[in-house]
N, C-alpha and C positions, 0 to 999 in steps of 0.2 A: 504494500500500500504506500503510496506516495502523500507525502504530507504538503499540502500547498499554505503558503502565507503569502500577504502583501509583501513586496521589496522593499516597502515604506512602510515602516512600522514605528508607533510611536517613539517616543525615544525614553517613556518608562519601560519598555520591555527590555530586558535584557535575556539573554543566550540561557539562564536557568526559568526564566521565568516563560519563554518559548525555545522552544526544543533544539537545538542547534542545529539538529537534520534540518528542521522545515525549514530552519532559517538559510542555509545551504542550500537546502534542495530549492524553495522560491528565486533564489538568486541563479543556483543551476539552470534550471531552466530558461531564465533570460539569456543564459549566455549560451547556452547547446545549440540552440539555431545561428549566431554568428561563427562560433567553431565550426559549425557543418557544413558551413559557404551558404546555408537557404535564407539568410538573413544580413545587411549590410550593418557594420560595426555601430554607424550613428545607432543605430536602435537603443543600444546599452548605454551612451555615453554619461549618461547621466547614474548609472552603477557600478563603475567603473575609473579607475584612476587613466590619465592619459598614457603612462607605462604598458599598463594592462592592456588597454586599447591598441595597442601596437603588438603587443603579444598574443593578440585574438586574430589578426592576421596572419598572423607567421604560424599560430598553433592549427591553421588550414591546411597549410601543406603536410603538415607532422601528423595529421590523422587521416583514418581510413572514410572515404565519405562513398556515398550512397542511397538508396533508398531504405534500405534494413539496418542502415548507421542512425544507433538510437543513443539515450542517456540511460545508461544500465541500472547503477545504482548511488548513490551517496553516503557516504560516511562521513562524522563533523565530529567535534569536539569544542566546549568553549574553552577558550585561554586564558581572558579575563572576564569583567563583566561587559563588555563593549567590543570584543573579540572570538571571533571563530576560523579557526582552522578545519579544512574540510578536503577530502580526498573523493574525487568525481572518477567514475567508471564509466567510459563511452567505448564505442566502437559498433562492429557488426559481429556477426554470429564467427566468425571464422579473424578476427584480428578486434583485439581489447586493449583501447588507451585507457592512459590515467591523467587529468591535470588537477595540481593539488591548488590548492585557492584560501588567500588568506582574507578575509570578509570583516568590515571595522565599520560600529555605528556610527554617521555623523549627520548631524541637525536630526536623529529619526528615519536615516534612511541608513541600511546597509552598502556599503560598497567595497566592489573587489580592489582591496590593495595593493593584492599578490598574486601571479600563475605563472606556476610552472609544470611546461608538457612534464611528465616522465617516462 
């Protein structure tokens, strides 16, 4: 089961107080369609550092794309209270990426302030 949450979540919630998966996972999803090439970067620019945003292009060619190239699953962890660390599973049946993602709350919203393919 996939847990969905706004990307913009108040800024009383923190990563024990909502799940760290969902908080992950809602963010994952914004970004899986720019990694997959079915969606152009502006999309996220606003969940993402401009760092990231240059690494959402280059993490295109490092993965397997297609039509059966899905978001597998998510794993997360919080770090602090305004902090999560989180490790994404994508690819297709026959080849499995990973890009790990560091996610920091600011003004209430989440954004990606870290990725890297692995």
């Amino acid at each position: 089961m996939t847990a969905v949450l706004s990307v913009e979540t108040p800024v009383a919630h923190r990563p024990e107080e909502c799940s760290a998966v969902a908080i992950a996972t809602a963010l994952a999803e914004e970004l899986f369609p720019v990694v997959a090439g079915r969606a152009p970067v502006h999309r996220v620019r606003d969940h993402v550092t401009a760092a990231v945003a240059g690494k959402l292009l280059s993490a295109r060619a490092w993965t397997a794309q297609g039509p059966d190239f899905r978001l597998r699953s998510v794993h997360a962890c919080p770090v602090t209270d305004y902090a999560v660390e989180a490790c994404v599973i994508i690819g297709t049946q026959d080849r499995v990426r990973a890009l790990v993602l560091r996610l920091e709350q600011d003004c209430g919203r989440w954004i990606c302030t870290r990725l890297s393919p692995v």
